[in-house]
C-alpha positions in Angstrom: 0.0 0.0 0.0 1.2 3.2 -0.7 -0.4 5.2 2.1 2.0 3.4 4.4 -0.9 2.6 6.9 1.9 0.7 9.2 2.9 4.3 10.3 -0.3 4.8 11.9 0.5 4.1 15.5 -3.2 3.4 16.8 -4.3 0.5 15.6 -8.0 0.9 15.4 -7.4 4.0 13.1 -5.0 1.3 11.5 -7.0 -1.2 10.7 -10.1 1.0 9.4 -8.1 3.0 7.4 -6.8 -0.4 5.7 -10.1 -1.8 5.4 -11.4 1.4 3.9 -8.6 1.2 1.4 -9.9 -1.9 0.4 -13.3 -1.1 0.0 -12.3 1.7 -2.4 -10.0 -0.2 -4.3 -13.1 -2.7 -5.0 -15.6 -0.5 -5.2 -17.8 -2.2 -2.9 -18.4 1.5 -1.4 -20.5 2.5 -4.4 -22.7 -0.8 -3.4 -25.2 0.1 -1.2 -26.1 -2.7 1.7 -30.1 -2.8 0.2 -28.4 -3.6 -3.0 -26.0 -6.3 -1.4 -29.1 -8.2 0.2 -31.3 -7.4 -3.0 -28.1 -9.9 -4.9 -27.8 -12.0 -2.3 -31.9 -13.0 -2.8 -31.3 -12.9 -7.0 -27.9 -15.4 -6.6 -30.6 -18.0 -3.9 -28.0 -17.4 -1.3 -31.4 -16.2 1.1 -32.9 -20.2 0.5 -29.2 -22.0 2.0 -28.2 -23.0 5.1 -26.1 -20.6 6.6 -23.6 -23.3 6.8 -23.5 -24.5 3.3 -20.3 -24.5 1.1 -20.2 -22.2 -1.7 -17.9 -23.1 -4.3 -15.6 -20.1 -5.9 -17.2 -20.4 -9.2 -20.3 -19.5 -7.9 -18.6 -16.8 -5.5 -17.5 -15.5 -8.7 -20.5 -15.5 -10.0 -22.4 -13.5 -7.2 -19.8 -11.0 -7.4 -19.8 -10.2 -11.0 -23.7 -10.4 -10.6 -22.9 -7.8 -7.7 -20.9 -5.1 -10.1 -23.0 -5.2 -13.4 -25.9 -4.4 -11.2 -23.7 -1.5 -9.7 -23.0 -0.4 -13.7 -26.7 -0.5 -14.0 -27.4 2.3 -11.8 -24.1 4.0 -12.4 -23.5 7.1 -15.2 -22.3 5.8 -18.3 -19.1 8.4 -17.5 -18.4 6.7 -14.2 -18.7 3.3 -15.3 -16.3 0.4 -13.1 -14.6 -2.3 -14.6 -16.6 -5.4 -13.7 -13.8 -7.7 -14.5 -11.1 -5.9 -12.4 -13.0 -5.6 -9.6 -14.1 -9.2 -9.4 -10.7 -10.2 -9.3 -9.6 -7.9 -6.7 -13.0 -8.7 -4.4 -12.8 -12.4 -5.1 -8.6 -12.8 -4.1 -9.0 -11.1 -0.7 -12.0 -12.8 0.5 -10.6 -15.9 -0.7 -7.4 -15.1 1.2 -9.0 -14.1 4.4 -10.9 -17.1 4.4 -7.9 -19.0 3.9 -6.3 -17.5 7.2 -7.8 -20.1 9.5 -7.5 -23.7 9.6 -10.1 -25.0 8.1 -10.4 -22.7 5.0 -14.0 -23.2 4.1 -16.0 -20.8 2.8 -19.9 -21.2 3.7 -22.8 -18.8 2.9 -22.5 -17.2 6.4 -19.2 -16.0 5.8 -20.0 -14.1 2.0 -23.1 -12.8 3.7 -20.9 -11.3 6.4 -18.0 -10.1 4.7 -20.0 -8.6 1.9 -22.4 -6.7 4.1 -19.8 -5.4 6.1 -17.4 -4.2 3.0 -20.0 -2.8 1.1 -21.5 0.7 1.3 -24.3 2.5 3.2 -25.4 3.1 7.1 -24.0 1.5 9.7 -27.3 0.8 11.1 -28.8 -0.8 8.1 -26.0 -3.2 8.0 -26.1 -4.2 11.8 -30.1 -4.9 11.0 -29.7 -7.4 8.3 -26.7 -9.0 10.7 -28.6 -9.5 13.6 -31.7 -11.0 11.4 -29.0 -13.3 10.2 -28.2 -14.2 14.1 -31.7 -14.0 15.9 -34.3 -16.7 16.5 -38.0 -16.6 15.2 -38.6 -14.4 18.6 -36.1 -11.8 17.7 -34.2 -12.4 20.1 -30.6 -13.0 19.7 -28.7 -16.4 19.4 -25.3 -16.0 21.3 -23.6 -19.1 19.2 -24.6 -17.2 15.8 -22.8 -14.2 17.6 -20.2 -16.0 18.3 -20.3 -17.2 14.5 -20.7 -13.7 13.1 -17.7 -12.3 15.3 -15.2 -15.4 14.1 -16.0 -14.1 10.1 -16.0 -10.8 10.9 -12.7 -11.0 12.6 -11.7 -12.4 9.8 -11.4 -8.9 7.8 -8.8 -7.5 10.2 -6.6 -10.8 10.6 -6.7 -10.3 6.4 -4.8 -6.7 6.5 -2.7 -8.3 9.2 -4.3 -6.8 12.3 -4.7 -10.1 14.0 -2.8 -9.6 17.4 -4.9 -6.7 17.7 -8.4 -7.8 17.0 -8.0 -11.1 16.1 -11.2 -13.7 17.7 -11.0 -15.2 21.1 -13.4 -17.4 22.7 -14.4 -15.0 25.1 -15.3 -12.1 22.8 -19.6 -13.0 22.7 -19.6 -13.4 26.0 -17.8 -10.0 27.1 -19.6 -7.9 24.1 -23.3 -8.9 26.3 -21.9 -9.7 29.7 -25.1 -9.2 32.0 -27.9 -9.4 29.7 -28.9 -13.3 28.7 -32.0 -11.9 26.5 -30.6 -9.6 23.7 -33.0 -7.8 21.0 -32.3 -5.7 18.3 -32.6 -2.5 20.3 -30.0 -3.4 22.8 -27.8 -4.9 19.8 -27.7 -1.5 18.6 -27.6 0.3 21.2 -24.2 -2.0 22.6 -22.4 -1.7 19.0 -23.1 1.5 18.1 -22.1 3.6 21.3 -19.6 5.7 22.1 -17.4 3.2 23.5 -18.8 -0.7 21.8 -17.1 -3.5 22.3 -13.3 -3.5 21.9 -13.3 -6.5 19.4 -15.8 -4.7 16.8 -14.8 -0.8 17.7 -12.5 -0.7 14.4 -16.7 -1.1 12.6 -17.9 2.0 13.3 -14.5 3.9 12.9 -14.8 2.7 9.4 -18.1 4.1 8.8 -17.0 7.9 10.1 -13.8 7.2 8.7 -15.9 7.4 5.0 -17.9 10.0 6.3 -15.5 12.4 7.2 -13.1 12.3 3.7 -14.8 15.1 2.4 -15.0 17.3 5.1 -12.8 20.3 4.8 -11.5 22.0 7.9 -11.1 25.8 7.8 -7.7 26.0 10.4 -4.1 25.4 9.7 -2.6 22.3 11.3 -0.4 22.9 14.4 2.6 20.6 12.8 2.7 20.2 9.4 1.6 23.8 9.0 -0.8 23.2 6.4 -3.3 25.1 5.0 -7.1 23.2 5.8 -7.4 20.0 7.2 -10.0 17.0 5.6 -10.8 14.3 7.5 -10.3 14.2 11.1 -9.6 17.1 13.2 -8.3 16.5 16.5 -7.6 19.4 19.1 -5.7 19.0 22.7 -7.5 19.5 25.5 -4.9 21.0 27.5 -2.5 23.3 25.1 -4.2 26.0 23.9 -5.6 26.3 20.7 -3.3 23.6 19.3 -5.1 21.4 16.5 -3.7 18.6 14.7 -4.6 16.7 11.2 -5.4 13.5 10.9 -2.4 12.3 9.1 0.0 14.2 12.1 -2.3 12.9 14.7 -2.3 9.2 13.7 1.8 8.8 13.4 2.4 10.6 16.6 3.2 14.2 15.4 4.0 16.8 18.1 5.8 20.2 18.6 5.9 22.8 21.0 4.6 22.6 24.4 2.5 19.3 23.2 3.2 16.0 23.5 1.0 12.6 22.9 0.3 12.2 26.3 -2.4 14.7 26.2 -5.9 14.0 25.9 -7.3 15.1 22.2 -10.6 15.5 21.2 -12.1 14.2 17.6 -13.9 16.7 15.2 -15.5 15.6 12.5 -17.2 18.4 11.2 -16.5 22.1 10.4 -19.3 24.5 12.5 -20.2 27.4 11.6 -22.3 30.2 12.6 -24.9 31.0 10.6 -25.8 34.4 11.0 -22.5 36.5 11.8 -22.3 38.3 14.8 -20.0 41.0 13.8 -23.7 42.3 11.7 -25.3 42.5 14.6 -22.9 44.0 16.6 -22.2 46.9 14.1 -26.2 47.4 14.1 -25.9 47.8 17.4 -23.2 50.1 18.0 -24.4 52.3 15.1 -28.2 52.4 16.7 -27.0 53.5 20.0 -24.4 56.0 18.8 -26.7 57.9 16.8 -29.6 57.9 19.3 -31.6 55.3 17.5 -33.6 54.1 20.6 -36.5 53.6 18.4 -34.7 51.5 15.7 -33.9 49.2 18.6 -36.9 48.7 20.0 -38.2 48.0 16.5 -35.8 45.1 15.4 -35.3 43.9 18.8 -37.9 40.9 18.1 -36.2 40.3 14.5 -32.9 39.8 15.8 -33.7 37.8 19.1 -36.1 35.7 17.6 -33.3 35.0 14.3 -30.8 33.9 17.0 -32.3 32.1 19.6 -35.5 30.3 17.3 -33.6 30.2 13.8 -36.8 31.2 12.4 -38.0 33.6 9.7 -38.1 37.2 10.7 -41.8 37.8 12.9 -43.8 40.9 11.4 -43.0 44.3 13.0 -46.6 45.6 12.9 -48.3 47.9 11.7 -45.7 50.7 11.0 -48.3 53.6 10.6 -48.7 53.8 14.6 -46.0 55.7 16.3 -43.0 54.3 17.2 -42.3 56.3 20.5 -44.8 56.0 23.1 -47.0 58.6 24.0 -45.5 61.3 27.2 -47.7 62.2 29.8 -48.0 65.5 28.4 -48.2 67.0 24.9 -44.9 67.4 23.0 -44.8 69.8 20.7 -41.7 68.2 18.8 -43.4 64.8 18.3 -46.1 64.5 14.9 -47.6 61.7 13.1 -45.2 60.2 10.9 -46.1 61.3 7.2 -47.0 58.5 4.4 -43.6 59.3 2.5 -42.1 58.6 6.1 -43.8 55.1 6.2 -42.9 53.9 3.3 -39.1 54.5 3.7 -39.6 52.9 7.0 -41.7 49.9 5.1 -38.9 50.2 2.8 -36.0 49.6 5.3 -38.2 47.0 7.3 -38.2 44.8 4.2 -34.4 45.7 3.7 -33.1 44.1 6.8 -35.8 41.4 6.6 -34.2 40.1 3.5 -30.7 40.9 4.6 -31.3 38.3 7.7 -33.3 35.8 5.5 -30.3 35.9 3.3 -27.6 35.0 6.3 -30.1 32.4 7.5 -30.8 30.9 4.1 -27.4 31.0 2.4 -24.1 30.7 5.1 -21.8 31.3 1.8 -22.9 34.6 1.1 -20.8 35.2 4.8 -17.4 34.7 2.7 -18.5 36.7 0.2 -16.3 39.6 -0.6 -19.4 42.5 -0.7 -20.4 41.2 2.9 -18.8 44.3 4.7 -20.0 46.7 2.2 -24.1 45.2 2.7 -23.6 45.9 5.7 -22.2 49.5 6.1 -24.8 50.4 3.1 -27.5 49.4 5.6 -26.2 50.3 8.6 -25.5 53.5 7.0 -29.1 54.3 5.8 -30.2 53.9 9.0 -27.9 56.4 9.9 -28.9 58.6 7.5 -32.7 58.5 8.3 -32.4 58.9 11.9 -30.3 62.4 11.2 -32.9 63.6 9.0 -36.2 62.5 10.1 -37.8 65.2 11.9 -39.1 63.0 14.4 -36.2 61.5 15.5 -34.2 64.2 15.7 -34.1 64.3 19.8 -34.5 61.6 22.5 -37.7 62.7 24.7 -36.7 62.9 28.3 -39.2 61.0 29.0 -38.4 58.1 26.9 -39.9 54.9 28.6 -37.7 51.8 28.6 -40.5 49.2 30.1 -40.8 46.5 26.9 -44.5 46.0 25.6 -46.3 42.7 26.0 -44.6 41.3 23.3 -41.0 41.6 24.6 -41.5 40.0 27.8 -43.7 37.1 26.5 -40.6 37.0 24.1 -38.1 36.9 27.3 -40.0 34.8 28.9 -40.0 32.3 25.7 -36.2 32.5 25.7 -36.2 32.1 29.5 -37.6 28.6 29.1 -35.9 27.9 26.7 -32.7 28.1 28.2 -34.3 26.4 31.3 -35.0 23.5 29.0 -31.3 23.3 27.3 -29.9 23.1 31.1 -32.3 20.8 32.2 -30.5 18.6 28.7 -27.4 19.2 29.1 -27.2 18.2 32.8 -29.2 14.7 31.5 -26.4 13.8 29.1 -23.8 14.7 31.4 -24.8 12.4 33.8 -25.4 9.8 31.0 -21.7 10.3 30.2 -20.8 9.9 33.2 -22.3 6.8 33.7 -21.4 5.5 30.8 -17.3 6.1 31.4 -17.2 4.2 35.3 -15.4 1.0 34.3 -17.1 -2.1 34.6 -15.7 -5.4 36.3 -16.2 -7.2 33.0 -14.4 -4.9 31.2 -10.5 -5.2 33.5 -8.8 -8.1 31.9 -8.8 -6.5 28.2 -6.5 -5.4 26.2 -4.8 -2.9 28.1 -3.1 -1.6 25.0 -6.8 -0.9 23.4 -7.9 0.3 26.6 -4.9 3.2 26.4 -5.7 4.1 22.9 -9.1 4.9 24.3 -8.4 7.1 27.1 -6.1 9.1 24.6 -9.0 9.4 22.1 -11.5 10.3 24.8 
C-alpha cells in the first residue's frame, strides 16, 4: 500500500483505514447494503443454510452479478470495470478465508464479509446481521454471535491486524456480559455507542472514517503547517488552541509545548455560525451612537427571535402607529409620521428582513467579498434617516424603557428555553458519566486498546 498505513501508531485507526482502502480499491463503497441483500436473494443465497459450502465459481458468480448491477445504476461516465473488480474482491476474500485452519467458505461468511465491506449506514448493516443471528422471537442467538464475530474478525486478521483484534473465545460473552435476552434495540444500542465493544470498535470507525473524507477544515494544522485539514480534526484539551490533522495525529506528530500524552478531542465536522455576529454588533453600535432608541426597540424581536429560534423574521406591525410611546404631556416636537415617512420605514423593514433571511438561508454569502459593504450600506441608511427624520431628531426625556407585552412574553419564551437546554445538558452529562465508570467485566482486556481509548477520549 502506498499510504504506508503501518505508520499509523493506533491501531484501530490502522486497521479502518486499511479496510477502507480496500473497500475503495473494490468498489464495494459504491454498493449500497439494500443492493447487497437485493443480490444476495437474486444469486438464492437467502434459500441455503447458513452453513453450506459455496464453491468459488459460484462466489465468482455472485460478485460479478454484484458489479454489473452497480453499472446498472451507475452514469455511463463513471462506469467500473466489472472484471477488475471481481478479481480484486474475489482474491482477498478468498485469502481471508484462507487465514484459519479449516479454509472453508460457507454462505454465512460471503453474507458477512459482503455486508460489512460494502456501502451504506451502519445501522442498516447491523439490522440485516442480527436477522441473520436472531431466533424466530427476535431475540438474539449467542452461538450465531459468536459465528458472526469469528467471520467478521476475519477482515482485520486479512490486513494483518490479527494480534490486535484477532477472535478469542471469550469475545460473545464480554460484548453482552449481563444481559442473557438480547433484542435488536440493545444490539444496537451495545455496537453502536460511544465506546462498543473493543473487538468490533475498528466497525464503526470505518463508517465515520468514510464519512468524514470530504469534510474540509477551515484552520491550519499545528505541525505540518498546512493550510485546511480534511478528514479528522483532533484538538488538545490541555494546550491551547493547538489542533492537529489527521495524518499528524495518527503517526504521533507533536511540537511545542505538546506531546502525545495529552488528551485530544475528535472533530469531524466544520461549525459554523450561521448568522455572523459582527452584523449584529455593528447594528448595534451604530443604533446606539446615533440615538436610535427607536430602531432598537423595533428590530429587537427580529434579531432575538433569528438567534435564539432560527426562524423567519416575525412581522414588526403595523408601522403607521407611532414608534415612540406617548409622554404624559403633549410634546410639541413629536407629529404623526407622514405616508412618504412610512414607506421608507416599510422600505427599510423589508431591507433588513431580507438581509437576515439571506444570512439564515445562504451561510456562503458570509465569505463573500461585498459582505462588509451590505452591511455598512444598511447600517448607514439607517444612519442617515435617523439624522434627517424630523421626528427623531431628539431623544424625549421622558423616553420609557419598560418593553411591551410582546418583549416579555418573548423573554420569557427565551427564559424557558434556556431552562430546557440546562435541564439537557445536565441529563447527558450524567449519562456520560455513567457510561465512562469501568465495569468489572471490562479489567482483563487489552490494556493496549484500553490506552488508545483514554487518549482518544
Amino acid at each position: 500500500m502506498t499510504q504506508n498505513y503501518d505508520t499509523i501508531r493506533l491501531s484501530t485507526y490502522r486497521t479502518a483505514c486499511k479496510l477502507r482502502f480496500i473497500q475503495k480499491k473494490c468498489n464495494l463503497h459504491l454498493v449500497d447494503v439494500w443492493n447487497m441483500i437485493e443480490a444476495f436473494r437474486d444469486n438464492g443465497l437467502n434459500t441455503l443454510d447458513v452453513c453450506t459450502e459455496i464453491s468459488v465459481a459460484r462466489l465468482e458468480t455472485i460478485i460479478t452479478c454484484i458489479y454489473q448491477q452497480l453499472n446498472k445504476r451507475l452514469p455511463t461516465t463513471h462506469q467500473i470495470n466489472v472484471q477488475h473488480s471481481t478479481s480484486l474482491l474475489l482474491n482477498f476474500m478468498l485469502a481471508a478465508h484462507n487465514s484459519d485452519a479449516q479454509g472453508r467458505l460457507m454462505v454465512f461468511s460471503v453474507k458477512v464479509m459482503l455486508s460489512v465491506l460494502c456501502g451504506g449506514k451502519l445501522v442498516d448493516k447491523l439490522r440485516y446481521i442480527f436477522s441473520q443471528i436472531s431466533d424466530t422471537h427476535g431475540a438474539m442467538v449467542m452461538s450465531k454471535f459468536d459465528h458472526f464475530l469469528q467471520e467478521g474478525l476475519k477482515l482485520p486478521t486479512a490486513v494483518f491486524e490479527g494480534p490486535s483484534f484477532g477472535y478469542m473465545d471469550h469475545f460473545a460473552r464480554s460484548c453482552f456480559p449481563q444481559q442473557k435476552k438480547v433484542m435488536l434495540n440493545m444490539f444496537l444500542d451495545t455496537l453502536m455507542s460511544d465506546s462498543p465493544p473493543q473487538c468490533l470498535i475498528w466497525l464503526p470507525l470505518l463508517h465515520r472514517l468514510a464519512n468524514v473524507e470530504n469534510v474540509h477544515h477551515r484552520v491550519a494544522c499545528s505541525f505540518c503547517r498546512s493550510e485546511g485539514m480534511t478528514g479528522f480534526r483532533y484538538r488538545c484539551q490541555q494546550c491551547f488552541n493547538y489542533q492537529l490533522c489527521q495524518n499528524c495525529f495518527w503517526r504521533g506528530h507533536a511540537s511545542g509545548n505538546h506531546n502525545n500524552q495529552h488528551e485530544m478531542k475528535e472533530h469531524s465536522s466544520w461549525v459554523r455560525i450561521s448568522c455572523s455576529c459582527h452584523v449584529i454588533l455593528c447594528v448595534y453600535l451604530y443604533i446606539f451612537f446615533v440615538g436610535g432608541f427607536v430602531l432598537l426597540h423595533i428590530y429587537n424581536d427580529i434579531i432575538v427571535s433569528f438567534f435564539f429560534f432560527s426562524s423567519p423574521p416575525r412581522p414588526i406591525g403595523n408601522m403607521n402607529e407611532p414608534v415612540l410611546p406617548p409622554s404624559a404631556g403633549p410634546s410639541p416636537t413629536k407629529r404623526p409620521p407622514t405616508l412618504a415617512t412610512a414607506q421608507r420605514m416599510n422600505e427599510e423593514h423589508a431591507l433588513i428582513a431580507a438581509y437576515v433571511n439571506k444570512l439564515q438561508s445562504s451561510p456562503r454569502a458570509l465569505d463573500s467579498a461585498s459582505r462588509t459593504d451590505e452591511e455598512h450600506k444598511l447600517i448607514a441608511r439607517y444612519a442617515s434617516r435617523l439624522a434627517t427624520d424630523p421626528g427623531h431628531t431628539g431623544r424625549p426625556s421622558d423616553f420609557s424603557y419598560n418593553m411591551n407585552k410582546q418583549q416579555r412574553e418573548l423573554i420569557m419564551q427565551l427564559e424557558n428555553k434556556n431552562r430546557e437546554i440546562l435541564q439537557e445538558i445536565q441529563r447527558l452529562r450524567a449519562e456520560h458519566e455513567q457510561a465512562c465508570q469501568p465495569t468489572p467485566e471490562r479489567v482483563q482486556q487489552n490494556p493496549t486498546l484500553l490506552a488508545e481509548l483514554r487518549q482518544l477520549r
